[in-house]
C-alpha positions as CSV (number, residue, x, y, z in Angstrom):
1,X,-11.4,-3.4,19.3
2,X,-10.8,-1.7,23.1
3,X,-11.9,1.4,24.1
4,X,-8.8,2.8,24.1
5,X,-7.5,1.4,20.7
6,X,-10.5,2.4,19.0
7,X,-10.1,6.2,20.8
8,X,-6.3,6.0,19.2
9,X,-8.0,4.6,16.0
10,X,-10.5,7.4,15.7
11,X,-7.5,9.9,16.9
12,X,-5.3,9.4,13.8
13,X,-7.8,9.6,11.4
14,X,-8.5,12.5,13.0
15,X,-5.0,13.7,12.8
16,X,-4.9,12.6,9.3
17,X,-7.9,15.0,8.3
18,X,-6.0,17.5,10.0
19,X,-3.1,17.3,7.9
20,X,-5.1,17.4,4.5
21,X,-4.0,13.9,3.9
22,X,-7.9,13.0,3.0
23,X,-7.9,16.3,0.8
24,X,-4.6,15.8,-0.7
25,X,-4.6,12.1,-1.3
26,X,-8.4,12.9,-3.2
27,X,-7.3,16.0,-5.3
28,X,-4.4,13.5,-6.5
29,X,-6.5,11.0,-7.5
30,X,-8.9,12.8,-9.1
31,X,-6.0,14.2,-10.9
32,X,-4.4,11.6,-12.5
33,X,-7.9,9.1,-12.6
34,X,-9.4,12.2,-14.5
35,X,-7.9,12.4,-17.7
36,X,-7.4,8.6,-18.2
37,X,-10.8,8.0,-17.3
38,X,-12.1,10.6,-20.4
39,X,-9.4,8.3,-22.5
40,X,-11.4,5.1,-21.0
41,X,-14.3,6.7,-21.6
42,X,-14.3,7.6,-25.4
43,X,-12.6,4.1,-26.0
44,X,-14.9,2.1,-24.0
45,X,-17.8,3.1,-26.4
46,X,-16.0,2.3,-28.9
47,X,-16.0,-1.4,-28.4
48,X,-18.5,-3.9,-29.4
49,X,-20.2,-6.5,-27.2
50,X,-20.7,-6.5,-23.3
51,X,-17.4,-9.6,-22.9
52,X,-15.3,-6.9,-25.1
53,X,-15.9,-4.1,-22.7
54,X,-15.5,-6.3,-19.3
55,X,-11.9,-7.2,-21.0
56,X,-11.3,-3.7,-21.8
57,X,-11.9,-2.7,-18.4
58,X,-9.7,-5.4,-16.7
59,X,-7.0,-4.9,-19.4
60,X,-6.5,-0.9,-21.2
61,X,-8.2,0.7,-18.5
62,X,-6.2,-0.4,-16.0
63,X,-3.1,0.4,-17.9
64,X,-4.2,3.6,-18.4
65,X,-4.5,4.5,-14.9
66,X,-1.1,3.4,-13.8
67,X,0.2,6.8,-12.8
68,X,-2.2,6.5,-10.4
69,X,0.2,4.0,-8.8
70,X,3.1,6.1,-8.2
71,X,0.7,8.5,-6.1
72,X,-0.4,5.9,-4.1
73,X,3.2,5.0,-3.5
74,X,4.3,8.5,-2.5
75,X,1.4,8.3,-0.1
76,X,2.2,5.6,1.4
77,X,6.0,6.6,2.1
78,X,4.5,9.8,3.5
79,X,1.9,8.1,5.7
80,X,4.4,5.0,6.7
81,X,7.7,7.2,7.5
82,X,5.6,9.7,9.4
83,X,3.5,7.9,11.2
84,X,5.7,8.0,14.5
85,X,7.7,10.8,13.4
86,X,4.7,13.0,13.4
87,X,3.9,12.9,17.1
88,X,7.5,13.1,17.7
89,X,8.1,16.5,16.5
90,X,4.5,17.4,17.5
91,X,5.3,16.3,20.9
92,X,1.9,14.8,21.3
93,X,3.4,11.4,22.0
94,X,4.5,12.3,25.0
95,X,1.1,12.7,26.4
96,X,0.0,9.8,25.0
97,X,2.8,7.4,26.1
98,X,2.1,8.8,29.7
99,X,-1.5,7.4,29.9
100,X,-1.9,3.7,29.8
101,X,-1.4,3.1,26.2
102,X,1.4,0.7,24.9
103,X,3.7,1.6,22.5
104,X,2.6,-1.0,20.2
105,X,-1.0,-0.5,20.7
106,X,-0.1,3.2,19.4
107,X,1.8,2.2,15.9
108,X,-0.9,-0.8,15.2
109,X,-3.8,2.0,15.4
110,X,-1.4,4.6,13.2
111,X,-1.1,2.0,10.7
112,X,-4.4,0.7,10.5
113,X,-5.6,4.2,10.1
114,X,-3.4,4.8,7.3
115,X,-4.0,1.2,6.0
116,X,-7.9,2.6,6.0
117,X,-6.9,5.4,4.1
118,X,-4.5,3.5,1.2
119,X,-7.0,1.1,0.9
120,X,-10.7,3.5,0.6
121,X,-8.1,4.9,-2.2
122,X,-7.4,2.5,-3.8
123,X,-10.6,1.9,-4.4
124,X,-11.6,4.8,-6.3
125,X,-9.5,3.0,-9.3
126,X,-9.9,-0.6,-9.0
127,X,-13.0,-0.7,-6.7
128,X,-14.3,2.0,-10.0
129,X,-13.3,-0.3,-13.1
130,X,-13.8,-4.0,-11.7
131,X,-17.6,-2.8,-9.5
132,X,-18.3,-1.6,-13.6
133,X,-17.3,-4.4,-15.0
134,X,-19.2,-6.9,-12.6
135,X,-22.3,-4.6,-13.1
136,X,-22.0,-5.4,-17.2
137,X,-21.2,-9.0,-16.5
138,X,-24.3,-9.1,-13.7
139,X,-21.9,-11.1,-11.2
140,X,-18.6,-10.4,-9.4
141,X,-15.5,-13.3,-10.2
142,X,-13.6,-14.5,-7.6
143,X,-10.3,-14.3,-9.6
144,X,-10.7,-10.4,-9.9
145,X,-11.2,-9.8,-6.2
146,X,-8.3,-12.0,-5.3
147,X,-6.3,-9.5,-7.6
148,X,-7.7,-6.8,-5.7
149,X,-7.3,-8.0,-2.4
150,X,-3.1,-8.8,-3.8
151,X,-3.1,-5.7,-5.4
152,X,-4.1,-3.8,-1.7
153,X,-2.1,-6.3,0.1
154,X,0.8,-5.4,-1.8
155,X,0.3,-1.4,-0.8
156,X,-0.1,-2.4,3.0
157,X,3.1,-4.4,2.9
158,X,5.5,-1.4,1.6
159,X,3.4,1.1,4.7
160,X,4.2,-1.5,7.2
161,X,7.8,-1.5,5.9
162,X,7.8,2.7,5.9
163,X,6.0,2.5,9.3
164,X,8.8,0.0,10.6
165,X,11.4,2.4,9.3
166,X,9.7,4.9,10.8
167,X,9.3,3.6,14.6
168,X,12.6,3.2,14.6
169,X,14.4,6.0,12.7
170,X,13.8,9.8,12.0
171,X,11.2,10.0,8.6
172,X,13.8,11.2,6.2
173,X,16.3,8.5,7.2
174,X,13.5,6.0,7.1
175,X,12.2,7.2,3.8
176,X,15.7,6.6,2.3
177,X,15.9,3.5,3.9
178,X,12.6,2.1,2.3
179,X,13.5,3.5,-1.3
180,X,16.9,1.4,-0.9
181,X,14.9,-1.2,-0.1
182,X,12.4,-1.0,-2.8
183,X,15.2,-0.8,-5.2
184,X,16.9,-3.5,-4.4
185,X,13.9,-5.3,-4.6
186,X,13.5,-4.1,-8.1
187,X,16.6,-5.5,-9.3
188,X,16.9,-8.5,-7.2
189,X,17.3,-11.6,-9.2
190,X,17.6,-9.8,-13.0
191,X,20.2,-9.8,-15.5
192,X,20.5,-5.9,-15.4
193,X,23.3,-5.6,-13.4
194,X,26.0,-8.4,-12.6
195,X,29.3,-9.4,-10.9
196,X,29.7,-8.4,-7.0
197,X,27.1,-5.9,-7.2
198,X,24.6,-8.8,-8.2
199,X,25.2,-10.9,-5.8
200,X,25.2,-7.6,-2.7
201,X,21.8,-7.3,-4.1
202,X,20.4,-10.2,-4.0
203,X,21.9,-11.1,-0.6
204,X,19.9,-8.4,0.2
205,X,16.5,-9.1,-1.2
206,X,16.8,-12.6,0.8
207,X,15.4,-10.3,4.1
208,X,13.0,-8.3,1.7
209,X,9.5,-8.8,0.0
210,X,9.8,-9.1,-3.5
211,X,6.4,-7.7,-4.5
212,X,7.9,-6.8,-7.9
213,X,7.7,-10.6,-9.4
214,X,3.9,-11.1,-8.4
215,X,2.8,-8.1,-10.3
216,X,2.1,-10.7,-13.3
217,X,-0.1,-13.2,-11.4
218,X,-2.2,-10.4,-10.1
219,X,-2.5,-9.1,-13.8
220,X,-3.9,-12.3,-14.7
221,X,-6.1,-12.6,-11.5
222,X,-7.3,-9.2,-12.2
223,X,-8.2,-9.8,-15.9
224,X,-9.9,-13.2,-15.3
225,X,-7.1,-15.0,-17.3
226,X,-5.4,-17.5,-14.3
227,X,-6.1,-21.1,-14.7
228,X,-6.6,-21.1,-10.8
229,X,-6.9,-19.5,-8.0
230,X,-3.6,-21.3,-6.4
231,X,-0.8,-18.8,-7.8
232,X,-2.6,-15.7,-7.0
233,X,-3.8,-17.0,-2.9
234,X,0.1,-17.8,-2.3
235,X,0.6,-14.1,-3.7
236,X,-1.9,-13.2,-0.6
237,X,-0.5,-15.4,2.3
238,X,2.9,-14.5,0.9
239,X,2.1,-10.3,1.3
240,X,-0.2,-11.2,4.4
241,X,2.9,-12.7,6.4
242,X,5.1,-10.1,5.2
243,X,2.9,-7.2,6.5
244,X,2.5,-9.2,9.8
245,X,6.2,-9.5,10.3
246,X,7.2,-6.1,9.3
247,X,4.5,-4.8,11.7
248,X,6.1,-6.8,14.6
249,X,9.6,-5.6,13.6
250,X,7.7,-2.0,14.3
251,X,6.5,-3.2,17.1
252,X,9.6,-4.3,18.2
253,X,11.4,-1.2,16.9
254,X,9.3,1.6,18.7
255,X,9.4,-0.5,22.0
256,X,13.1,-0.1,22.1
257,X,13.4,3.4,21.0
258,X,14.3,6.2,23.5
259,X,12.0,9.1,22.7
260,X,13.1,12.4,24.5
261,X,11.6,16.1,24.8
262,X,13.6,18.4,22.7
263,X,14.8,21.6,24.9
């Protein structure tokens, strides 16, 4: 990393401490990992064997933390749809554009600093339960981390969607841009709605990433039960070449935006 893009690193992690994103992001998650965790707890002494707690771990206790997935989705459209926007009513882009700095150096650094932030996270649930269940087990599986590494991957692709959005649109606009998205996504492909509207949506989701369908394959990664690790590495190259072409379409967008003082 250059000089300058680690300075613009270091600078919006800076600017994200300053915003309470660290504080707020931690209170959340020790807010809704706190009372599933005394659930997880009192049931994990309850079972027999070491094999019977590893399983519970990759199975119940996961499922018992999944509100802590809608936080992390909240913070990511916050982090994603702000992440230009930010400097732009702060004005502080302005000084920063004027230095030798390109505009796409500046939104790569603002999302790998939010990408930092989603993923150290992230960690405090899945990091927590599969780090205790490889300390019962005395080793760490490969099929587990390659869940994790989906499951993260998966997070990174919706920021680099909100941060797109974002580069090229005003926050709000570009936060109801990426819910559309997201739901369309969700009903792409499904017998829950038919006809015209159907077919509108999944026209749609043929320019989208359809996390939504993968979320099996990295359940079974996660809990050790894939046959292989084929299904769950074409889950990674699919959500590794989505983030890398939503982050060009950012880097695409912000170059051909028009920024402008406000007076």
């Amino acid at each position: 990393m250059s000089g300058s893009a680690a300075a613009l690193f270091r600078r919006e992690l800076a600017r994200l401490a300053a915003g309470r994103v660290f504080l707020a992001g931690g209170l959340f998650a020790l807010l809704f990992m706190a009372l599933p965790m005394i659930v997880v707890v009192s049931e994990y002494e309850a079972q027999g064997d070491a094999l019977e707690k590893v399983a519970f771990l990759r199975t119940k206790a996961f499922d018992a933390t999944q509100g802590y997935e809608v936080v992390m989705l909240l913070l990511v459209v916050f982090l994603g749809a702000n992440q230009i926007g930010a400097d732009v009513r702060a004005g502080t882009i302005f000084g920063i554009l004027s230095r030798p700095v390109s505009r796409a150096r500046l939104f790569l650094t603002g999302w790998a600093a939010s990408s930092v932030t989603i993923f150290a996270l992230e960690l405090v649930r899945s990091g927590l339960l599969l780090g205790w269940a490889g300390w019962l087990e005395g080793r760490i599986h490969v099929l587990p981390v390659f869940g994790l590494i989906a499951l993260c991957l998966g997070q990174l692709v919706v920021l680099a969607g909100f941060a797109a959005l974002g580069a090229i649109l005003p926050p709000a606009y570009a936060a109801l841009a990426g819910f559309a998205a997201l739901l369309a996504a969700g009903f792409g492909y499904s017998d829950e709605i038919g006809g015209l509207g159907a077919k509108l949506v999944n026209i749609v989701c043929w320019f989208i990433p359809m996390l939504s369908r993968q979320n099996e394959l990295i359940e079974a990664a996660i809990q050790g039960t894939a046959q292989s690790s084929g299904p769950i590495l074409e889950v990674i190259a699919y959500r590794a070449c989505w983030t890398l072409l939503l982050l060009a379409l950012g880097v695409y967008g912000i170059g051909r935006r028009d920024f402008a003082p406000r007076v």
